[in-house]
N, C-alpha and C positions, 0 to 999 in steps of 0.2 A: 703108101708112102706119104709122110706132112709135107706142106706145104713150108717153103721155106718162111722163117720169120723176117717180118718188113720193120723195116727201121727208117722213122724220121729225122733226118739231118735238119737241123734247123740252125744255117748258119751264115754272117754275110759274106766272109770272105771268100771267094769262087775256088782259088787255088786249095784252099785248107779241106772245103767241103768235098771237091773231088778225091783230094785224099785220102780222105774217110771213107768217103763213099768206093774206093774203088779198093781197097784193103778189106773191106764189108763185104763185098763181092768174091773179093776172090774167098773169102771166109763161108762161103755161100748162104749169102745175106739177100736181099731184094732192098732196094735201100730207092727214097724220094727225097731230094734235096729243092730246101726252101731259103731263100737269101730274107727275107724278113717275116715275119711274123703275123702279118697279115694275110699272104699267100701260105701259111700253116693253116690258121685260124680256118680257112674258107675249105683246106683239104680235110681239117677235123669235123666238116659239117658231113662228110657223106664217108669215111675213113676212120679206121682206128688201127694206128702202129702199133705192131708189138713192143717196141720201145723208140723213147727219142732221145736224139742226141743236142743238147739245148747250148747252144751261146748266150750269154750273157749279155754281150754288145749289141744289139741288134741297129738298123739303122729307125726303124719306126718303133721299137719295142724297146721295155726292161725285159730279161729274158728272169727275173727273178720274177716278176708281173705274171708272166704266160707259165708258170711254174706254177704258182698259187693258184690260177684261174682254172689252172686243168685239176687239181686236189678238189675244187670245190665242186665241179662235176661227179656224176656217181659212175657213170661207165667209166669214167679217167681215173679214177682213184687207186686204183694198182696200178696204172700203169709205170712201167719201168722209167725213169726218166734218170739219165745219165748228165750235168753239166760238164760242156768242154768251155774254158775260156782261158783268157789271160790271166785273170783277178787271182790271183794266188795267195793273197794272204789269207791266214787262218781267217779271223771275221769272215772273209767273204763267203770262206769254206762251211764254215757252222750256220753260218746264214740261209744258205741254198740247202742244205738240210734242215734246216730248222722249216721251211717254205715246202716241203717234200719231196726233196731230190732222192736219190738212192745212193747216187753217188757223184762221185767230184773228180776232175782229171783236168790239169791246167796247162796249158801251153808256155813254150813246147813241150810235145809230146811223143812219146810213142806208139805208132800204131799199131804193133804187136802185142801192147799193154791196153791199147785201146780197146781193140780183138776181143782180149783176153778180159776185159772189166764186162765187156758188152755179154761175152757168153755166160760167165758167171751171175749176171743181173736175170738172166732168161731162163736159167739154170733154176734160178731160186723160186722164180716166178710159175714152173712147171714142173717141181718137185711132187714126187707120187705121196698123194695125203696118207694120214694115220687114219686109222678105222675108226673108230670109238671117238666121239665128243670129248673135251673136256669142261668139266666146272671149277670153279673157286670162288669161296667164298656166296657161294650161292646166288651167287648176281651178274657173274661173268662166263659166259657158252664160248668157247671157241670150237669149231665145228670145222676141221680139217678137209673133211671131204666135200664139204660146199664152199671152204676158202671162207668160210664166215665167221663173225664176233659179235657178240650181242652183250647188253650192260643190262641188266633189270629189264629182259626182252625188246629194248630198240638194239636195233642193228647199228654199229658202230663202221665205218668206212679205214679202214689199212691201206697202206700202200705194202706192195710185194715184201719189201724190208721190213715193216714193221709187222706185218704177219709172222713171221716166219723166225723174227725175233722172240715176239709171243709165243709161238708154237715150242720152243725151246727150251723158253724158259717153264711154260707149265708142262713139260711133257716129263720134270721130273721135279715137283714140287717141294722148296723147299731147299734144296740142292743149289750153290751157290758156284756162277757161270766166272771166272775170272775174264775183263775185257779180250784177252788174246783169245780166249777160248769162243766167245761170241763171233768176234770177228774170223776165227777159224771156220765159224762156220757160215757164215753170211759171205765172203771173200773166197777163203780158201787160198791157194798158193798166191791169186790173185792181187791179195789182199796190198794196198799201198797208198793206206788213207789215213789220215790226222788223228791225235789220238782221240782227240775229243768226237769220233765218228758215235761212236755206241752211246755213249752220253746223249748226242741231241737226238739217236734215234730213239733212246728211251724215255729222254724229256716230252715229245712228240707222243709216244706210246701213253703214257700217263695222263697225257693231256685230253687226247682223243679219249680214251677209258672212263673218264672222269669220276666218280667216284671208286671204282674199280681199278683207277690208278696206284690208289696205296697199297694195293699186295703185292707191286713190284719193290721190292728194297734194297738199297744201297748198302754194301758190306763197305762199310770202309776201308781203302786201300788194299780191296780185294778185287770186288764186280761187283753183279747183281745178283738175286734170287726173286721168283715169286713163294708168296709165302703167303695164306692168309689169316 
């Protein structure tokens, strides 16, 4: 029998974070709630959640900061990292993606929708691999069953979402994904995020890939394909 998955609440307001915290639970969640950023920081020294739930406001943090700083770590580099805040306008949305989030949810909220983003994010993150490696272009390994990606043999760092966007797109070469259809698969019913979501996670994807970013291509007014 697994162990249930543990989820970092990282947030200052006490009433908001019990809520979460206690809808996570009944969802059977194991969940640790932290009011700033500093008491994260020090649980991430000897701990690693299966996903966190990040605010933005923090009272000693930018919770955009503690976003970046966990991407530049290599055990934190998949990990699921969910934004809840207030900040609701697009910028702020493309922003926290752009930074490594996976996803974005703004207050007020639903905690049924919360639930529901949280399981889908863990969902993606513990999808049963493909068998077989793939290549392209001779320079890029994605390697499904070790969750790994390599550019010209260095090892390239993904978060959960941007794996699995890759996986996708090379698992039919060429073949042209329209955004809904991406997001259908990375979301699923779930799905209730800005359009510009797939955009900054492919802009991120490219960037990370670096010279192995140009087989992904922009169909205009279509989606994406890799292609090489």
């Amino acid at each position: 029998m697994s162990l249930p998955s543990r989820i970092a609440i990282v947030e200052d307001e006490p009433d908001i974070a019990e809520l979460v915290s206690l809808h996570l639970k009944k969802a059977g969640f194991q969940t640790a709630v932290f009011h700033n950023g500093e008491s994260f920081h020090i649980h991430l020294k000897r701990h690693t959640p299966d996903l966190v739930i990040l605010d933005l406001m923090l009272p000693d943090a930018d919770g955009l900061d503690l976003c970046k700083n966990l991407r530049k770590e290599e055990r934190f580099a998949s990990l699921p990292v969910l934004i809840l805040t207030a900040k609701g306008e697009e910028t702020d949305k493309v922003l926290g993606l752009e930074l490594g989030a996976d996803d974005y949810v703004t207050k007020p909220f639903s905690p049924r929708e919360l639930v529901a983003r949280v399981k889908a994010l863990l969902r993606r993150k513990q999808e049963p691999p493909a068998p077989e490696p793939l290549t392209v272009g001779k320079i890029l390994l994605l390697d499904p069953a070790r969750h790994a990606v390599s550019v010209a043999g260095k090892r390239v760092e993904l978060t959960a979402t941007e794996f699995n966007l890759l996986a996708l797109l090379a698992s039919r070469k060429g073949w042209v994904f329209s955004r809904d259809q991406l997001l259908d698969h990375l979301w699923g019913s779930e799905k209730a995020v800005v359009d510009r979501t797939v955009d900054v996670h492919i802009k991120n994807l490219r960037d990370k890939l670096g010279p192995a970013g140009k087989f992904i291509k922009n169909v205009r007014g279509v989606g994406y394909k890799l292609e090489e």
